[in-house]
PyMOL commands that place a pseudoatom at each C-alpha (Angstrom):
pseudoatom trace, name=CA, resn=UNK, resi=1, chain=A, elem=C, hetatm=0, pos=[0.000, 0.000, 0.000]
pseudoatom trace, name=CA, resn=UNK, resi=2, chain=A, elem=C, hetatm=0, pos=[1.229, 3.330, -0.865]
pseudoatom trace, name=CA, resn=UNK, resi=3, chain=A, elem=C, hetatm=0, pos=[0.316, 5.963, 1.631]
pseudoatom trace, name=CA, resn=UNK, resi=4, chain=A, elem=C, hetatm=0, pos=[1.115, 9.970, 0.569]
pseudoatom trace, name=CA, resn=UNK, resi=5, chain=A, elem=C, hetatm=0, pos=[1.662, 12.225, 3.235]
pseudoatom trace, name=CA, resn=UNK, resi=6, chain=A, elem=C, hetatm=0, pos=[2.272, 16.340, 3.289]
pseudoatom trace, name=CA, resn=UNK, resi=7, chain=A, elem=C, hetatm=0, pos=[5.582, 16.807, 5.574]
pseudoatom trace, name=CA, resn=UNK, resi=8, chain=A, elem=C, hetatm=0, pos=[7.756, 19.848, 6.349]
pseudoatom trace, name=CA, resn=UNK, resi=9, chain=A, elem=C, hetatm=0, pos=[11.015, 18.555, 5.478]
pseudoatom trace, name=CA, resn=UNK, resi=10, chain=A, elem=C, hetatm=0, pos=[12.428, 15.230, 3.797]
pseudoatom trace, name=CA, resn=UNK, resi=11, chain=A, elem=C, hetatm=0, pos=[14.125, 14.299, 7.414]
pseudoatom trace, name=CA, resn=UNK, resi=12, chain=A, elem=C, hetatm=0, pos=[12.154, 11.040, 7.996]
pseudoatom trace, name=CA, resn=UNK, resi=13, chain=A, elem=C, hetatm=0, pos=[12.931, 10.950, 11.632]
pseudoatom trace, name=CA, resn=UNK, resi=14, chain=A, elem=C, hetatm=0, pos=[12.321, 15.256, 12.485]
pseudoatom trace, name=CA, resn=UNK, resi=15, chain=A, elem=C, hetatm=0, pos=[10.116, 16.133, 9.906]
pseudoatom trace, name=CA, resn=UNK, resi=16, chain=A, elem=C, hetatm=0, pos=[5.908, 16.421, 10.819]
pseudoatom trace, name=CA, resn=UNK, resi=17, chain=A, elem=C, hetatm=0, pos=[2.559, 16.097, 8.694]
pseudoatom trace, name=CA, resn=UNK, resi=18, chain=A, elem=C, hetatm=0, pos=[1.602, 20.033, 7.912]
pseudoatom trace, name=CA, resn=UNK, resi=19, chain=A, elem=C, hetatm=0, pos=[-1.101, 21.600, 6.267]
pseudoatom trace, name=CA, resn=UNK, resi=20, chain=A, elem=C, hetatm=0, pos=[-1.290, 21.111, 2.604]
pseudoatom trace, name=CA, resn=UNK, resi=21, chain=A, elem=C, hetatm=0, pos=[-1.122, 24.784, 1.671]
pseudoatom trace, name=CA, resn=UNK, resi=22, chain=A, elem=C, hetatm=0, pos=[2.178, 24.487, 3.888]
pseudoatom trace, name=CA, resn=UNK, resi=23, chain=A, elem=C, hetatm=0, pos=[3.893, 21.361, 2.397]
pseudoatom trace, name=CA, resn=UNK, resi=24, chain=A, elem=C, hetatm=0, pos=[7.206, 21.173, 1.743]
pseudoatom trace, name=CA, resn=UNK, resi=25, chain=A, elem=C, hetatm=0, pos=[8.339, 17.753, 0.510]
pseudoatom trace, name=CA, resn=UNK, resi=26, chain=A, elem=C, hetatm=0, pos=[5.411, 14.994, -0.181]
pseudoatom trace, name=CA, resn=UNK, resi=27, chain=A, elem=C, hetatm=0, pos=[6.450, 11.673, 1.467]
pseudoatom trace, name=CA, resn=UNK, resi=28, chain=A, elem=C, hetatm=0, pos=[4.973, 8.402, 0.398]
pseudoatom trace, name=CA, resn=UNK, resi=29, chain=A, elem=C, hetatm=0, pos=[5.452, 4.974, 1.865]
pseudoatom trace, name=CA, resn=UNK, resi=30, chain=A, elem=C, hetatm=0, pos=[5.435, 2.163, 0.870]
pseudoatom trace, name=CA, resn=UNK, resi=31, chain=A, elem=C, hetatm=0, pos=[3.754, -0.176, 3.832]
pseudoatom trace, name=CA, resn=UNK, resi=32, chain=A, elem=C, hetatm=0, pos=[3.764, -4.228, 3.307]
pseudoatom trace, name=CA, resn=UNK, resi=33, chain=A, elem=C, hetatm=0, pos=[3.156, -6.656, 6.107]
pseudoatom trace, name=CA, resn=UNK, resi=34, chain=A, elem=C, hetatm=0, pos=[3.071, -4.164, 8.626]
pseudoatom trace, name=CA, resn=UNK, resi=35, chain=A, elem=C, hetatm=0, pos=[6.299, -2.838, 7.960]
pseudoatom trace, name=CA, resn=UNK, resi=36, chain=A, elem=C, hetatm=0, pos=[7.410, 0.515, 5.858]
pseudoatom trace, name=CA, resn=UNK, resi=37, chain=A, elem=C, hetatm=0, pos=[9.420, -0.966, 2.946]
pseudoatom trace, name=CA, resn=UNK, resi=38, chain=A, elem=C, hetatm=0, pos=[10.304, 2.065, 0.919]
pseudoatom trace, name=CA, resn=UNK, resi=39, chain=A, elem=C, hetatm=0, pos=[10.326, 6.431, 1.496]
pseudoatom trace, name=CA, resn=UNK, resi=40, chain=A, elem=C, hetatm=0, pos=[10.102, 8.105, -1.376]
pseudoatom trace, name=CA, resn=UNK, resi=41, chain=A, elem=C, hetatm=0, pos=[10.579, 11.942, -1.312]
pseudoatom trace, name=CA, resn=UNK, resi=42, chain=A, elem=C, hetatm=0, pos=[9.232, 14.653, -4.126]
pseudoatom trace, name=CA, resn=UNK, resi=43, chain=A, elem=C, hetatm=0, pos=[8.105, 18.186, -4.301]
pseudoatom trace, name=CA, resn=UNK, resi=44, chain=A, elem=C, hetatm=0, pos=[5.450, 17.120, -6.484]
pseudoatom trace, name=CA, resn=UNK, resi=45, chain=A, elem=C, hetatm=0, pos=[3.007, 14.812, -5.614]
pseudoatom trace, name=CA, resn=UNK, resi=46, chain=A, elem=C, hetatm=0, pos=[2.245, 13.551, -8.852]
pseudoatom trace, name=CA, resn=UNK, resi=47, chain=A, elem=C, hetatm=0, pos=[5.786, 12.845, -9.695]
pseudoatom trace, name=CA, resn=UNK, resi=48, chain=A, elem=C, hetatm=0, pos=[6.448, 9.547, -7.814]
pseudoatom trace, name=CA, resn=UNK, resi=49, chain=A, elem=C, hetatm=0, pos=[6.532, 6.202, -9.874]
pseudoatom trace, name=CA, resn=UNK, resi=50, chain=A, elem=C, hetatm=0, pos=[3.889, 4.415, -7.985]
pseudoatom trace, name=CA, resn=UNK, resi=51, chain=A, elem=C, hetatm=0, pos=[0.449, 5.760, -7.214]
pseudoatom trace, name=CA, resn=UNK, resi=52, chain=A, elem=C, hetatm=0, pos=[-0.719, 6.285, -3.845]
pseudoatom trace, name=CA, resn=UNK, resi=53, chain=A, elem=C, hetatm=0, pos=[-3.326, 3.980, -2.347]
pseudoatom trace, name=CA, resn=UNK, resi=54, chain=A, elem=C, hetatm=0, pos=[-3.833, 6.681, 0.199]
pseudoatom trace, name=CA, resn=UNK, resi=55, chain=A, elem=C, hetatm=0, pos=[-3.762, 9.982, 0.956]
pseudoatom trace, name=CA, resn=UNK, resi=56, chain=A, elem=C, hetatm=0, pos=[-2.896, 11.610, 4.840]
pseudoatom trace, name=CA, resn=UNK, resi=57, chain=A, elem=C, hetatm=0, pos=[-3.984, 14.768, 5.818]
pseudoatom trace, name=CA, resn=UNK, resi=58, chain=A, elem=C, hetatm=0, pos=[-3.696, 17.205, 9.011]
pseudoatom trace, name=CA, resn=UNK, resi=59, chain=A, elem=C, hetatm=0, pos=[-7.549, 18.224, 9.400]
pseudoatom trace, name=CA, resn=UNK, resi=60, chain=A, elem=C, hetatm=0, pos=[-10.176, 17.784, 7.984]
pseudoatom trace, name=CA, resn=UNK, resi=61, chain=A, elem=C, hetatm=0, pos=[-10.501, 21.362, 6.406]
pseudoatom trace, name=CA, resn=UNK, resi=62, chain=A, elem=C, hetatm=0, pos=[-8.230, 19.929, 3.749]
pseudoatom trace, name=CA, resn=UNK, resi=63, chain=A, elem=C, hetatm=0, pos=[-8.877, 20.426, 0.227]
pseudoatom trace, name=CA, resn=UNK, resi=64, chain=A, elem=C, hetatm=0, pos=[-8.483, 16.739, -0.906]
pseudoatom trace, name=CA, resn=UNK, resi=65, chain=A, elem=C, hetatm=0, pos=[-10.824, 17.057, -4.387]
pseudoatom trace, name=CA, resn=UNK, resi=66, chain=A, elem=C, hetatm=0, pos=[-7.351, 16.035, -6.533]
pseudoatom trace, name=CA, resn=UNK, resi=67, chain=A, elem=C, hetatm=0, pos=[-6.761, 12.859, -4.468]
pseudoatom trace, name=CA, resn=UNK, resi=68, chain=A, elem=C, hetatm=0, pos=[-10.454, 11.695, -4.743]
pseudoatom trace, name=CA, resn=UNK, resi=69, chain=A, elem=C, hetatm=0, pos=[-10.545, 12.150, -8.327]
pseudoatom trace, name=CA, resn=UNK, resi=70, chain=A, elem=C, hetatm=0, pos=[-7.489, 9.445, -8.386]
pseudoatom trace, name=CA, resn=UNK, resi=71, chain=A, elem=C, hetatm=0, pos=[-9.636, 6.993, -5.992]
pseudoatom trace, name=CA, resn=UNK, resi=72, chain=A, elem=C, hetatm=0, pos=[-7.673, 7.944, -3.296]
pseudoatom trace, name=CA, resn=UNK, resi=73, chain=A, elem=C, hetatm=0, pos=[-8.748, 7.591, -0.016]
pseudoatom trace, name=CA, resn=UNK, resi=74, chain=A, elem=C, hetatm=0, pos=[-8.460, 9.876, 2.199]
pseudoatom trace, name=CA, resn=UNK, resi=75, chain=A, elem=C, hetatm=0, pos=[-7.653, 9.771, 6.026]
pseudoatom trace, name=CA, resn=UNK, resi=76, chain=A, elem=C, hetatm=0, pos=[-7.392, 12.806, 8.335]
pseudoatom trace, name=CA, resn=UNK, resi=77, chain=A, elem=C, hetatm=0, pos=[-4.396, 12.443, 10.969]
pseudoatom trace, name=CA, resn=UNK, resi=78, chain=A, elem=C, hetatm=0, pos=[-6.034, 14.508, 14.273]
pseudoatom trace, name=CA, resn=UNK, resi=79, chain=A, elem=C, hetatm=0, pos=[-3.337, 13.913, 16.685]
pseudoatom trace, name=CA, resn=UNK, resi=80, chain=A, elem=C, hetatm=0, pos=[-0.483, 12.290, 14.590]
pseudoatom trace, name=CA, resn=UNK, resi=81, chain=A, elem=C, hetatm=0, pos=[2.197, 13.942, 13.480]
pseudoatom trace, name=CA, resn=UNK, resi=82, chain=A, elem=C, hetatm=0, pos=[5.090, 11.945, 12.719]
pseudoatom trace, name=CA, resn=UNK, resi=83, chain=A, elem=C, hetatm=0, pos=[6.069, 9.333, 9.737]
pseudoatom trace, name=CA, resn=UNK, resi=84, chain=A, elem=C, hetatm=0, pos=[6.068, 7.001, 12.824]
pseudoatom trace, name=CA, resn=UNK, resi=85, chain=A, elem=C, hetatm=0, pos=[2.849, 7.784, 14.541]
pseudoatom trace, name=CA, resn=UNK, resi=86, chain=A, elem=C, hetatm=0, pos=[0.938, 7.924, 10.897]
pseudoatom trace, name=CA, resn=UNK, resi=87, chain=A, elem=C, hetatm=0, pos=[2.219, 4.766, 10.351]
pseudoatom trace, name=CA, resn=UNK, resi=88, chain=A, elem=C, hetatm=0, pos=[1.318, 2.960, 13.610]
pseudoatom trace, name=CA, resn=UNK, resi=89, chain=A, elem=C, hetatm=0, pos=[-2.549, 4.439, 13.502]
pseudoatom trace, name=CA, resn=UNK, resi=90, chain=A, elem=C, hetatm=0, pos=[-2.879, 3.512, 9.524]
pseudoatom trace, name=CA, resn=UNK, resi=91, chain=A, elem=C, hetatm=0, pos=[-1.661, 0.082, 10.707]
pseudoatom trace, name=CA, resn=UNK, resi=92, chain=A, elem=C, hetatm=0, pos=[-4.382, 0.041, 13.761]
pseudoatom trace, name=CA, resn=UNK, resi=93, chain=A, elem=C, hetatm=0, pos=[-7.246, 1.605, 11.920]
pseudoatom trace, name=CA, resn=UNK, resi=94, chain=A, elem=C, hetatm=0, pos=[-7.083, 4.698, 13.929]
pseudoatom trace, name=CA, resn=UNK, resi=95, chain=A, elem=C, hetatm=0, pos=[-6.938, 7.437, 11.660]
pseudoatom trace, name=CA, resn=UNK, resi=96, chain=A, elem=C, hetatm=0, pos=[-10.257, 9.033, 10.600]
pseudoatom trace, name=CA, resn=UNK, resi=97, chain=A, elem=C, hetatm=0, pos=[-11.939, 8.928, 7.596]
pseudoatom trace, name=CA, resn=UNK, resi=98, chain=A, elem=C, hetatm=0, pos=[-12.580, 12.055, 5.674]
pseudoatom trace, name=CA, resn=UNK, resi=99, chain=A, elem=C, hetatm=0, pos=[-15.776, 14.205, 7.453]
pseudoatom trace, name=CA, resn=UNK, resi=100, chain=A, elem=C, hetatm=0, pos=[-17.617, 15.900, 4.971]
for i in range(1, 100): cmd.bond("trace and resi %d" % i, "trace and resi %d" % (i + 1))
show_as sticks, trace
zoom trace
């Protein structure tokens, strides 16, 4: 599965899920078994090789039209803000689906 996330820098340990209006580097992951297999890093979001499964945002104020016209879906990221943290609530269903 490959999940897309907004970050502020390409530092996959420091950097932190912002705003998509703020985004500085798009992250996407590539998550098998459990495990993150592969970081990919690009200023463009439609630029990467593979296409995202998924799309992570920071609220739910987010304007996500773009990745639902690619049959993206889209979870919202309340309290999460790492790579890490992302990862472990996509893993154990706990981020939130989109609120419209």
């Amino acid at each position: 599965m490959y999940i897309l996330i907004p970050m502020d820098s390409d530092d996959i340990e420091e950097s932190k899920i912002v705003a998509i209006n703020d985004v500085v580097v798009w992250t996407q992951l590539f998550v098998e078994e459990g495990k993150v297999k592969e970081v990919a890093h690009n200023v463009d979001k439609d630029s990467f090789l593979n296409l995202s499964e998924v799309a992570v945002v920071k609220n739910d104020n987010e304007y996500v039209w773009p990745f639902m016209e690619q049959n993206m879906m889209v979870l919202v990221a309340h309290t999460q803000r790492s790579v890490d943290d992302i990862v472990e609530a996509y893993l154990f269903k706990e981020l939130n689906e989109l609120a419209y």
